[in-house]
Structure formats: structure tokens, C-alpha cells
C-alpha positions as CSV (number, residue, x, y, z in Angstrom):
1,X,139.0,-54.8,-206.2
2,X,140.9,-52.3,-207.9
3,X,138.9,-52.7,-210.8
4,X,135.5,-52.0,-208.8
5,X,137.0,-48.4,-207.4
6,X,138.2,-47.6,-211.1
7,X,134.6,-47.8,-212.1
8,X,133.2,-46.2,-209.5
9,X,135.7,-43.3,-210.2
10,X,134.8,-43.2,-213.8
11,X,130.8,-43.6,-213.2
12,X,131.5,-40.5,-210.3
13,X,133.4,-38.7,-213.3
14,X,130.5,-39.2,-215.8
15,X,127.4,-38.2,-213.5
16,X,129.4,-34.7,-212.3
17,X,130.0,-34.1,-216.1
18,X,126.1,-34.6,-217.2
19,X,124.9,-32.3,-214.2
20,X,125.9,-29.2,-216.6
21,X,125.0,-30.8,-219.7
22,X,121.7,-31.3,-218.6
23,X,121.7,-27.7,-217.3
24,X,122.8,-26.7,-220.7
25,X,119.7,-28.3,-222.4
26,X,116.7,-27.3,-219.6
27,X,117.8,-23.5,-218.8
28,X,117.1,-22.3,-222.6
29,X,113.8,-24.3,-222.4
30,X,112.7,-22.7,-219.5
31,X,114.1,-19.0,-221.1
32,X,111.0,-20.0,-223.7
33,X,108.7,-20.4,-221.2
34,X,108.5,-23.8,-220.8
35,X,107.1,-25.1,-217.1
36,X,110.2,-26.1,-214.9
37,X,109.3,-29.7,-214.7
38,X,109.2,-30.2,-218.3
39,X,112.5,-28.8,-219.0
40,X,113.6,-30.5,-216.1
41,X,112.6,-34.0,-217.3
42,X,113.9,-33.4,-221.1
43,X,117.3,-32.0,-219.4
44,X,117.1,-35.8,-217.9
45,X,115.8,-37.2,-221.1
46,X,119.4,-36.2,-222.8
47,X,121.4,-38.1,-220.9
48,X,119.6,-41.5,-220.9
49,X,121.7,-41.7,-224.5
50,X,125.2,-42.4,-223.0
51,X,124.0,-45.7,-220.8
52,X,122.2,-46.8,-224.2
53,X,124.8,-46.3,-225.9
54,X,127.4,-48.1,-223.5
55,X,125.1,-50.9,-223.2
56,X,125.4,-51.2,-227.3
57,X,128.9,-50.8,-226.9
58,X,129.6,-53.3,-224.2
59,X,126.9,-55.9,-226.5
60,X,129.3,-55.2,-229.7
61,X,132.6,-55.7,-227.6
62,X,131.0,-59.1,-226.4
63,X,130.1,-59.9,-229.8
64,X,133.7,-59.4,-231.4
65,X,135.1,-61.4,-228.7
């Protein structure tokens, strides 16, 4: 059980840290004048790395097991 709030904690932790690093990638797109949903969605688009890259690193952990 413990283990299940640890993640949850660290999975909390992670999505309140991508909030600004989105932000930090979609406000100077929209500064150049690009529409707000667009910077919006590529602000989303940089994050989608980190669970792709978790999921590669949880498949090579498995692997050297």
C-alpha cells in the first residue's frame, strides 16, 4: 500500500513540475504569433517524452533482470 501512495506522490510531483515547462515552451510561441491552440498543443507535445522515455526505461530494467 505504501508503495501505491509513493507513486502517486511522485506522479503528483512530476505533473506540477511539467505545468511550467510546458508554459516555458508555448508562451514564446505565442510571443511569435502563433494561434493559442497550437502553442498550446506543442507546449503538450514536449512532455509526452518523459512517459516514453520511462516506459523505455522500465522495458530495459525488465530486460536486465
Amino acid at each position: 500500500r505504501s508503495y501505491v501512495n509513493s507513486a502517486c506522490s511522485l506522479a503528483l510531483g512530476i505533473a506540477l513540475q511539467n505545468f511550467p515547462e510546458g508554459l516555458a515552451v508555448s508562451m514564446p510561441l505565442r510571443r511569435e504569433g502563433m494561434p493559442v491552440g497550437r502553442a498550446f498543443l506543442l507546449g503538450q507535445a514536449s512532455g509526452l517524452v518523459e512517459p516514453i522515455g520511462g516506459l523505455l526505461g522500465a522495458y530495459a530494467v525488465a530486460l536486465m533482470e
